[in-house]
C-alpha positions in Angstrom: 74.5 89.0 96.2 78.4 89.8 97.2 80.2 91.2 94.5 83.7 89.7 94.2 86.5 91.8 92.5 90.5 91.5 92.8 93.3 94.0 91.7 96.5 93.6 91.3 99.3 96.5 91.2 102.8 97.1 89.8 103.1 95.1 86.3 105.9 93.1 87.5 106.4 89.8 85.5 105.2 87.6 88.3 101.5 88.8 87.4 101.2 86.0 84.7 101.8 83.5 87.5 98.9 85.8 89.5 97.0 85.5 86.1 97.4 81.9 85.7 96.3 81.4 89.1 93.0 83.9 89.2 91.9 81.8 85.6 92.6 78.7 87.3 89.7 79.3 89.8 87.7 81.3 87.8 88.0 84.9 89.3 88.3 87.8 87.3 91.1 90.7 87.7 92.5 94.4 87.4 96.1 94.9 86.8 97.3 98.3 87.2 100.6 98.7 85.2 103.1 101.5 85.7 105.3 102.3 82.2 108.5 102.5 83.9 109.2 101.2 87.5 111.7 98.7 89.6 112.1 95.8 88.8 111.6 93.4 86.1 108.2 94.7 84.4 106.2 92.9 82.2 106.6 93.6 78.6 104.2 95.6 76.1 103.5 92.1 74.5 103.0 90.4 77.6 100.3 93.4 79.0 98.9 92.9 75.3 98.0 89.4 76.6 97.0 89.9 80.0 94.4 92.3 78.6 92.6 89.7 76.6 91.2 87.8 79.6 91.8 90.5 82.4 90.8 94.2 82.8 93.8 96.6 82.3 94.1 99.7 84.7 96.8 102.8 84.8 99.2 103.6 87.5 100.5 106.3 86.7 104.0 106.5 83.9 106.6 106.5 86.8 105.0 105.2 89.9 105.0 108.3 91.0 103.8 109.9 94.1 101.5 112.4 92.8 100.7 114.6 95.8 104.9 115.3 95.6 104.6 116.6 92.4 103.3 119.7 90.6 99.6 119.5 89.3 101.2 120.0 85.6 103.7 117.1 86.6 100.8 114.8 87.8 98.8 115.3 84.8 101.4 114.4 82.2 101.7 110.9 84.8 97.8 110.1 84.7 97.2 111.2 81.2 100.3 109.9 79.6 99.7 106.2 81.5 95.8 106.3 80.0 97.5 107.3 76.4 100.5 104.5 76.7 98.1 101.7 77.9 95.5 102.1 75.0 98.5 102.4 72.8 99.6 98.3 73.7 96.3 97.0 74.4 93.9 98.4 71.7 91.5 99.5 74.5 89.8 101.9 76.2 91.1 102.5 79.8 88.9 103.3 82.6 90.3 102.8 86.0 93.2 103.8 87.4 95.2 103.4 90.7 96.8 105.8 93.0 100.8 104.8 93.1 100.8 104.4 97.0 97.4 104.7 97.9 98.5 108.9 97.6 96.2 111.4 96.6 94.8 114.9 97.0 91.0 116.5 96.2 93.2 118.0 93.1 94.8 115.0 91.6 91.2 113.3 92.2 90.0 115.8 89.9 92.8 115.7 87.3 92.3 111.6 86.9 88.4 112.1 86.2 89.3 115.4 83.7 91.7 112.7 81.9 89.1 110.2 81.3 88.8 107.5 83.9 85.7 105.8 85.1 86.8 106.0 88.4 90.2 105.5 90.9 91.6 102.6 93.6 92.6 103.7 96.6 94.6 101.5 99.3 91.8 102.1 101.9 91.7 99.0 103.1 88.6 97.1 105.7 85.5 98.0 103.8 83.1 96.1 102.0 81.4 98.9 100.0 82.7 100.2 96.8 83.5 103.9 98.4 83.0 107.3 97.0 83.7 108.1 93.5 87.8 108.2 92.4 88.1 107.1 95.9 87.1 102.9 95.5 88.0 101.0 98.9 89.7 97.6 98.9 89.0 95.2 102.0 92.3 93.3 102.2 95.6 93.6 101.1 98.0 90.4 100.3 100.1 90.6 103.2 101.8 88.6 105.9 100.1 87.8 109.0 101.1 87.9 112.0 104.7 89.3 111.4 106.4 90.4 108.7 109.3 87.8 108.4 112.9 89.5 107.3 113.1 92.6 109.3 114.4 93.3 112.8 112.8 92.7 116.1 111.0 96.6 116.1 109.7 95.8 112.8 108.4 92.2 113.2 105.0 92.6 114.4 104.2 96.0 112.3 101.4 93.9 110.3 99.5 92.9 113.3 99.8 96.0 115.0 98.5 97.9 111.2 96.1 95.7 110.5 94.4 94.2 114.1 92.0 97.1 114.2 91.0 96.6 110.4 90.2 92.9 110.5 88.4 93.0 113.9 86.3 95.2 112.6 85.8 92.8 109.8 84.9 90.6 112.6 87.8 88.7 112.5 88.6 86.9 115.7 91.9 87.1 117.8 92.5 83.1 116.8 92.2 84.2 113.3 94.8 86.5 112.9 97.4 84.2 113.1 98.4 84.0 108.9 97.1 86.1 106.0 95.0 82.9 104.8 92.9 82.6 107.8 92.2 86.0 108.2 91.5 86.5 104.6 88.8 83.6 104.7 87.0 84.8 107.7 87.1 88.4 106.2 85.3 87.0 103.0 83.1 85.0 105.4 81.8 88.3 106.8 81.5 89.9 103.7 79.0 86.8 102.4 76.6 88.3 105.2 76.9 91.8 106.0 78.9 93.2 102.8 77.8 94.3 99.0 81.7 94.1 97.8 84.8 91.9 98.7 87.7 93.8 97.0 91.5 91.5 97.4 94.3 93.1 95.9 98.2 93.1 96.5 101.6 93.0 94.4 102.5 89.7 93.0 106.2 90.9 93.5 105.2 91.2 97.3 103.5 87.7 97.4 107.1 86.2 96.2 109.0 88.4 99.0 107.1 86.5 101.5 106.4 83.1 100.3 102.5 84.0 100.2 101.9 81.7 96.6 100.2 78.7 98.5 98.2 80.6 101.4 96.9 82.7 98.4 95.8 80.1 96.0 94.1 78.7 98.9 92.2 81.8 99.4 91.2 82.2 96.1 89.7 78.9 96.0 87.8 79.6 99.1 86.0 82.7 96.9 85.5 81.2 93.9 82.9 79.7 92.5 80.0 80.6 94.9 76.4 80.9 93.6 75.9 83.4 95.7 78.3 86.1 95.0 79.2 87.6 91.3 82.9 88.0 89.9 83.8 91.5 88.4 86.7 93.8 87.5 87.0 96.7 89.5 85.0 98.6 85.9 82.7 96.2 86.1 82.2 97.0 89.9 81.7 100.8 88.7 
């Protein structure tokens, strides 16, 4: 049985369109909301709602890169993000997600002192849940083959970050040519050889690059099959 879990980071108000979508098909969800960040962030009444059909995670107070700050500094971020959260939703908090994928053996240890079940990383390509504090992911929302918008020495960055990662998903070559056919025959792999299928990304990002339609279309390719169960990353814990 493949366990199916998606996470979704940031808080930006384009998550109830995210959350509209993931009910839509069925497919449960962990949003990891920053208290203050860039851009248009969705509002404590609007996380209030979210948490009463999806799982609510922490991300820190001020996006913050935590391996830049002091380990005082970090622990005011992870434990004041826990305290703020519980504060709008009326619930417990028990995951939480590394701002940037960055992390050190020390702020590892200061999110589990605080109180969290366990931590999301932005390791990306696996299809098991990962060490504790450490959870994998197996693909991130992102363009495929090029990234559109940049210059020339830019354009092809995804494919060049990502080829290794989905052929060793067992992606093939042919495959690699958007984010939605790659993301299917990544999902397709984990159906036989994987015990978790972890999607997450940044609704903000899947606006930047026009991603809405090859998304949906992913999601309904993973939903709703008796052979695989739909949890929130705690839930995956």
């Amino acid at each position: 049985m493949l366990h199916v879990t998606t996470s979704w980071d940031d808080g930006d108000v384009l998550d109830e369109r995210l959350a509209a979508m993931l009910e839509k098909y069925g497919l449960k969800g962990t949003f990891y909301i920053p208290r203050d960040y860039w851009g248009e962030r969705l509002s404590d009444d609007a996380i209030r709602a979210l948490s009463e059909k999806f799982e609510i995670g922490a991300h820190t107070l001020t996006h913050a890169d935590l391996t830049k700050l002091s380990l005082d500094e970090a622990e005011k971020e992870i434990r004041g993000s826990k305290q703020w959260l519980e504060e709008v939703t009326g619930k417990p908090v028990g995951m939480f997600c590394y701002p940037r994928g960055r992390y050190t053996r020390e702020v590892r240890d200061l999110v589990e002192k605080a109180g969290f079940r366990d931590a999301r990383t932005t390791e990306q390509f696996s299809l098991a849940k990962g060490a504790p504090f450490e959870m994998a992911t197996t693909i991130h929302v992102y363009p495929l083959p090029f990234r559109p918008g940049v210059g020339l020495r830019r354009l092809f960055g995804p494919i060049r970050e990502r080829y290794s990662g989905y052929r060793s998903l067992g992606v093939p070559l042919y495959d690699l040519r958007s984010f939605e056919s790659a993301a299917k025959r990544s999902f397709d792999t984990a159906l036989t050889r994987g015990d978790i299928f972890h999607l997450w990304g940044h609704s903000w990002e899947v606006e930047k690059y026009k991603l809405w339609e090859s998304l949906e279309h992913v999601l309904e390719y993973i939903a709703g099959r008796p052979d695989c169960t739909y949890m929130t990353n705690d839930e995956i814990v």
